[in-house]
Backbone bond lengths (Angstrom), bond angles and torsions (degrees), N, CA, C in turn:
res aa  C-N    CA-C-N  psi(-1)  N-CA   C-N-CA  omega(-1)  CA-C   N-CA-C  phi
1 X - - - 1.410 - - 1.516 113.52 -
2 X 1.450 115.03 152.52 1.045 111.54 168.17 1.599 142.30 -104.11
3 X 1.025 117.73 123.79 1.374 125.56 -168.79 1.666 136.03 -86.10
4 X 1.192 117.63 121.66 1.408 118.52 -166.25 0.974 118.04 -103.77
5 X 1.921 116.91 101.58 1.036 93.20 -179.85 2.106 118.86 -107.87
6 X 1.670 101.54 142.00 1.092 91.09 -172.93 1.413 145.50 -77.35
7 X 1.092 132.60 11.82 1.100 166.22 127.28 1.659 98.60 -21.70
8 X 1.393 112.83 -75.07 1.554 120.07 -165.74 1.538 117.00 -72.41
9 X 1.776 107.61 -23.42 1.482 128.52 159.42 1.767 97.97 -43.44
10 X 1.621 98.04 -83.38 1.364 112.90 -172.73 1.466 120.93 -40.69
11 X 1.561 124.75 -32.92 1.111 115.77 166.18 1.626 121.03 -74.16
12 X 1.170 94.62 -38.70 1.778 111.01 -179.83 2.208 108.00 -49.38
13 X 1.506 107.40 -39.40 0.960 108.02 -167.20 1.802 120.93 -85.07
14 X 1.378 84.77 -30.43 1.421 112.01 171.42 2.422 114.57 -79.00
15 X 1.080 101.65 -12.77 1.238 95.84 176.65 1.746 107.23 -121.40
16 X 1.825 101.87 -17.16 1.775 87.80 138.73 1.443 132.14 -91.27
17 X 1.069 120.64 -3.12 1.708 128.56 156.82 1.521 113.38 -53.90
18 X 1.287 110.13 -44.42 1.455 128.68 176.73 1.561 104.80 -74.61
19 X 0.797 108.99 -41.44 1.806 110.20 -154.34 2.006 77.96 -75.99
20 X 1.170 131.27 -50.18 1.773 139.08 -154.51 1.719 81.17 -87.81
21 X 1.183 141.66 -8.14 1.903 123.67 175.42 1.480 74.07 -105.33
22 X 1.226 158.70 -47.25 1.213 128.74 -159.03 1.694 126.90 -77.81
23 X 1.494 94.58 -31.13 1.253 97.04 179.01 1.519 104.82 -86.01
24 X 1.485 122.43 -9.83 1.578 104.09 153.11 0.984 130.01 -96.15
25 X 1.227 117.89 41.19 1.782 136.98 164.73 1.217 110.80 -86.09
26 X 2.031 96.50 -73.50 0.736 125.28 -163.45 1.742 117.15 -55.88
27 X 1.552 95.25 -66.51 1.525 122.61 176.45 1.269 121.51 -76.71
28 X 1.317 115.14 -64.69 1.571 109.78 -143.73 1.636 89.36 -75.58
29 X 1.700 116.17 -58.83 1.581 107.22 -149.85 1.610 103.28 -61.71
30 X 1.557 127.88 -16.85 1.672 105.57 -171.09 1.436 106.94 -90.62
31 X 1.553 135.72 0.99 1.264 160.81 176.40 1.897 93.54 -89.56
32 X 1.252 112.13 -46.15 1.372 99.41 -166.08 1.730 93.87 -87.35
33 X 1.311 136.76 -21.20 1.319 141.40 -177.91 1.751 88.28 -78.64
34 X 1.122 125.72 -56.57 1.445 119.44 171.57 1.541 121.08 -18.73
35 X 1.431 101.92 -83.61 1.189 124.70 -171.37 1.528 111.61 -57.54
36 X 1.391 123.84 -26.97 1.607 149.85 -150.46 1.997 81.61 -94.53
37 X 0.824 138.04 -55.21 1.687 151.43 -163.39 1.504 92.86 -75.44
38 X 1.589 107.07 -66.91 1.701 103.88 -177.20 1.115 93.16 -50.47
39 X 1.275 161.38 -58.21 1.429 136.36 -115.56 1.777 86.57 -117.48
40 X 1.239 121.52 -15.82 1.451 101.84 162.94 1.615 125.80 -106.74
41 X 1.259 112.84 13.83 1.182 128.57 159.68 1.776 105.96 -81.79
42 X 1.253 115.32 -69.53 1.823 122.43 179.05 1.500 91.70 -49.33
43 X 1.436 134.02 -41.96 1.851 118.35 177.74 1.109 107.68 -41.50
44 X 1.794 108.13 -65.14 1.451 118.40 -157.58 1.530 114.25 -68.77
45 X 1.632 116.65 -30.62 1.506 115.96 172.51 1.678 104.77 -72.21
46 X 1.171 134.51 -37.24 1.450 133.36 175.17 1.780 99.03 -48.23
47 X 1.348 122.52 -62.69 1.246 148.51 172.54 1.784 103.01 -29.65
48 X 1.055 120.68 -89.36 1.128 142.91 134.32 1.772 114.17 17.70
49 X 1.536 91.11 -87.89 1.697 102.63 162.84 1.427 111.63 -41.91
50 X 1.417 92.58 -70.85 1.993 84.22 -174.82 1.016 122.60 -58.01
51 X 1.307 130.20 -20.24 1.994 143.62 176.16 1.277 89.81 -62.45
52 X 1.531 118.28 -44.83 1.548 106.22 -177.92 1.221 142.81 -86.77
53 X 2.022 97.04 -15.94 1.707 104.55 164.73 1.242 111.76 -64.56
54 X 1.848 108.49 -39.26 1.818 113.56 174.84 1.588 102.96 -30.06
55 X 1.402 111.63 -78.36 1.275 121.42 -147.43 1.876 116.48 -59.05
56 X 1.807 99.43 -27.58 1.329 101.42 -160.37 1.538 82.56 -73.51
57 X 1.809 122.59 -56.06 1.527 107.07 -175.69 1.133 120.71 -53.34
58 X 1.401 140.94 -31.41 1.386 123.89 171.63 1.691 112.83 -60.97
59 X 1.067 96.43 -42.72 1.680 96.08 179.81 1.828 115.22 -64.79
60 X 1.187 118.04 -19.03 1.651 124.83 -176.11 1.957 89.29 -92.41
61 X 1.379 113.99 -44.99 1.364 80.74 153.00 1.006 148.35 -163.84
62 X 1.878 105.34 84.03 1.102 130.43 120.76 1.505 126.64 -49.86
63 X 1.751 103.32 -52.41 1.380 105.50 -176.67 1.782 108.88 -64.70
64 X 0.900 133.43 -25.66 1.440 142.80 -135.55 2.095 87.54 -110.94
65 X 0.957 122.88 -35.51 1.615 135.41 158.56 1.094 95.92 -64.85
66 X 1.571 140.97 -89.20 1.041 120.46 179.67 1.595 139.82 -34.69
67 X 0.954 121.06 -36.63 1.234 135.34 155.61 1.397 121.30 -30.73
68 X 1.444 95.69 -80.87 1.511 114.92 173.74 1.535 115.33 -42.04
69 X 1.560 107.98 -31.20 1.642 111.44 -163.35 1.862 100.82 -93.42
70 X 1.243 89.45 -32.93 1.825 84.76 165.51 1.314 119.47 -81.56
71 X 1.396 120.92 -22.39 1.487 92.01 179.68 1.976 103.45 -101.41
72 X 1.283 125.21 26.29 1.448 134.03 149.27 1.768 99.70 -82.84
73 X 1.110 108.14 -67.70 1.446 124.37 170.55 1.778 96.02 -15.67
74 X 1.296 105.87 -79.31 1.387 125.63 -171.71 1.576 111.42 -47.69
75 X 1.464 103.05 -47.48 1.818 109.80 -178.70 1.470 97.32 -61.70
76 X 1.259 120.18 -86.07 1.071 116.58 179.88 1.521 134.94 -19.86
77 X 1.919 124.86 -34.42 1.075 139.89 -165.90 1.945 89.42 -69.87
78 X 1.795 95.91 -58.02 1.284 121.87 -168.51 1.671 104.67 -45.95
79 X 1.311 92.47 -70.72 1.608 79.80 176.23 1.689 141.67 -46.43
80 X 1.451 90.18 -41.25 1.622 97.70 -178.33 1.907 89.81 -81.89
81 X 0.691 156.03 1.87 1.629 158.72 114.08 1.429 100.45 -1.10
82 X 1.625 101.79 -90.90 1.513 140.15 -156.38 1.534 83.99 -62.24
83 X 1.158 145.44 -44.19 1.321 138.15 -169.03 0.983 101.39 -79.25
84 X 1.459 136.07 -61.25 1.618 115.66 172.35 0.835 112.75 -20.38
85 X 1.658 109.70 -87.33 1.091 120.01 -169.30 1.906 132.26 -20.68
86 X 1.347 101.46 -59.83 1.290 101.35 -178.11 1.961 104.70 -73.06
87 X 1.111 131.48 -14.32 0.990 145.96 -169.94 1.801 95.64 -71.73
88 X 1.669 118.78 -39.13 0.854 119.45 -157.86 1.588 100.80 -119.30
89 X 1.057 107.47 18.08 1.861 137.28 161.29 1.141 96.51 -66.53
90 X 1.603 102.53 -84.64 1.462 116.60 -135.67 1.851 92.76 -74.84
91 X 1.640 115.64 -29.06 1.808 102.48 174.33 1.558 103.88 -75.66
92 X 0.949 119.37 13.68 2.189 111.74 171.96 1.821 79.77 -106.77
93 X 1.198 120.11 -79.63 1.465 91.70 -170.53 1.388 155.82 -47.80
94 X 1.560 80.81 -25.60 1.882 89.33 162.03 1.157 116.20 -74.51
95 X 1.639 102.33 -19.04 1.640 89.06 178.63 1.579 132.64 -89.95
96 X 1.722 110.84 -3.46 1.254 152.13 -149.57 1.609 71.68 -118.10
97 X 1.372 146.87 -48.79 1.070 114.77 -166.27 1.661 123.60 -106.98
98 X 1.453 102.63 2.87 1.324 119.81 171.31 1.501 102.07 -74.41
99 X 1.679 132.75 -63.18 0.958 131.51 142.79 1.468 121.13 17.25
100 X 1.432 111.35 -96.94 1.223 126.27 -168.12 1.668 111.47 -54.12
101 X 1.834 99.68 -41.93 1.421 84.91 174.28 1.620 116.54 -68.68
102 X 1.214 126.59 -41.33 1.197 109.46 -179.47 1.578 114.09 -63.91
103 X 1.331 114.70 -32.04 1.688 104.31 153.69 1.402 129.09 -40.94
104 X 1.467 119.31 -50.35 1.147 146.36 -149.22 2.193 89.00 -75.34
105 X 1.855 86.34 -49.63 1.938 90.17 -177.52 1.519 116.22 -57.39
106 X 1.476 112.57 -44.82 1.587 129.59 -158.27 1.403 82.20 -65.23
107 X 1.603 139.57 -63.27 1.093 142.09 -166.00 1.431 127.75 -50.34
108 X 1.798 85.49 -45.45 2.433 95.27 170.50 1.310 88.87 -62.64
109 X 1.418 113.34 -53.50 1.907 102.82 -155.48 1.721 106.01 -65.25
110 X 1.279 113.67 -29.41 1.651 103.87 -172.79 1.824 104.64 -73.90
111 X 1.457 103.22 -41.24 2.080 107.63 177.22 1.817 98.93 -56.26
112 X 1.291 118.67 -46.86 1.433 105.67 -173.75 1.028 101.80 -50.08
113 X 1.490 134.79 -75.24 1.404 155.19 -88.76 2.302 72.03 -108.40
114 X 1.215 95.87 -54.12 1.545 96.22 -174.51 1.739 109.83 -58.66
115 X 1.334 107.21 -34.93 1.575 120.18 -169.08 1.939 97.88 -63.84
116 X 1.314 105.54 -44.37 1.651 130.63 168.70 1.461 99.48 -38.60
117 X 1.279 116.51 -65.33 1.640 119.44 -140.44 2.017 88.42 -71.75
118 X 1.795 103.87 -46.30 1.478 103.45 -153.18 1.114 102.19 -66.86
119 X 1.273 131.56 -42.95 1.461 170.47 -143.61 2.050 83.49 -69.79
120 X 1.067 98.70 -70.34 2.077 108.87 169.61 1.389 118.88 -57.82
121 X 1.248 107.43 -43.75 1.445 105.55 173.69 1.705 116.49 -75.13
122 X 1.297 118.02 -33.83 1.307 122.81 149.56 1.300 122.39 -27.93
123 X 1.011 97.85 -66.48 1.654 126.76 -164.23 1.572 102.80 -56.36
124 X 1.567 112.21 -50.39 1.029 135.62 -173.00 1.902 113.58 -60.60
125 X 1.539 88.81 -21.05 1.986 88.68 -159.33 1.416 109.99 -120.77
126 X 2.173 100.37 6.02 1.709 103.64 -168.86 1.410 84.65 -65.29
127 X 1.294 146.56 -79.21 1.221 138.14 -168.83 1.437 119.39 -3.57
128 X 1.351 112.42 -68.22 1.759 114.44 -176.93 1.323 116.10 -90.41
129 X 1.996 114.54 6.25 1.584 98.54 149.32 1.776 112.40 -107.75
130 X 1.293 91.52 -6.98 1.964 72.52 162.75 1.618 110.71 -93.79
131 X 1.374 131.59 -11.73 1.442 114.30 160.19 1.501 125.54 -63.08
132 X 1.768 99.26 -26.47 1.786 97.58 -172.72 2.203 81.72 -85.03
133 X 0.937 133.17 -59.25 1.241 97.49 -176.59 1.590 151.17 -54.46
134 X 1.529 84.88 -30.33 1.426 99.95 161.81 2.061 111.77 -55.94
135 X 1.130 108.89 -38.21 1.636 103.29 -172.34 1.318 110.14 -88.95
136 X 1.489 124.65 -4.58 1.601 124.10 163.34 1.418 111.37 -95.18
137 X 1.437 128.39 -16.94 1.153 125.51 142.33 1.200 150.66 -34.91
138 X 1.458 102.62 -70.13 1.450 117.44 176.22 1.741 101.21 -106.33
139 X 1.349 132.35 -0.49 1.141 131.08 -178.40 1.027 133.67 38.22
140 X 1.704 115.98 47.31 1.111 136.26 149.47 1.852 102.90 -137.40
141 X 1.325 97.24 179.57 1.531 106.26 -175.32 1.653 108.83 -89.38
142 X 1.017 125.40 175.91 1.803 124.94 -141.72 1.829 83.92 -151.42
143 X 1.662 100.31 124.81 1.850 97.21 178.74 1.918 99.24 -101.86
């Protein structure tokens, strides 16, 4: 049979009590401080990461607002552009066509005024072209 003696219990329990505080001196707690650091280092880089997905999406749109607001920005510039522009059409053509009419007047009034002069001098010379026709006509001279 086997015999227990307690004495050898009591030492046995007491120098594995010792042997389990030593090896959590030694071992376990700078393994558990190990693992305790990794796992708040991988927090803070997880942390980190997401601080940085935050920032890149706010910044895509920010940029992406901006965007949008410049090219309204831009329509808008464009248009009121295009509106000048034609705004500043139609005052060159009116003025291109005021022009012409008063070109268009100086020109009736200068053809009259010329239509006037020949029109007299005509008038003035039917006499000596119906005598020269009259004398190639009948081929003699006409009193």
């Amino acid at each position: 049979m086997i015999s227990v003696d307690p004495i050898a219990v009591g030492i046995n329990i007491i120098s594995f009590l010792i042997l389990v505080w030593v090896l959590n001196l030694v071992l376990y707690r700078p393994i558990r401080q190990i693992l305790k650091k990794r796992k708040e280092k991988i927090s803070g880089l997880g942390q980190g990461i997401g601080d940085t997905l935050r920032s890149v999406e706010e910044k895509s749109l920010s940029h992406e607002t901006g965007l949008r607001e410049a090219r309204v920005r831009g329509l808008k510039e464009k248009e009121l552009l295009v509106k000048t522009a034609a705004e500043e059409e139609k005052s060159i053509l009116a003025q291109i066509a005021a022009k012409n009419q008063e070109h268009l007047a100086e020109v009736s009034a200068r053809i009259s005024k010329d239509t006037t002069v020949v029109k007299a001098a005509l008038l003035e010379e039917v006499d000596v072209f119906a005598e020269i026709i009259c004398r190639k006509i009948l081929g003699r001279t006409v009193s």
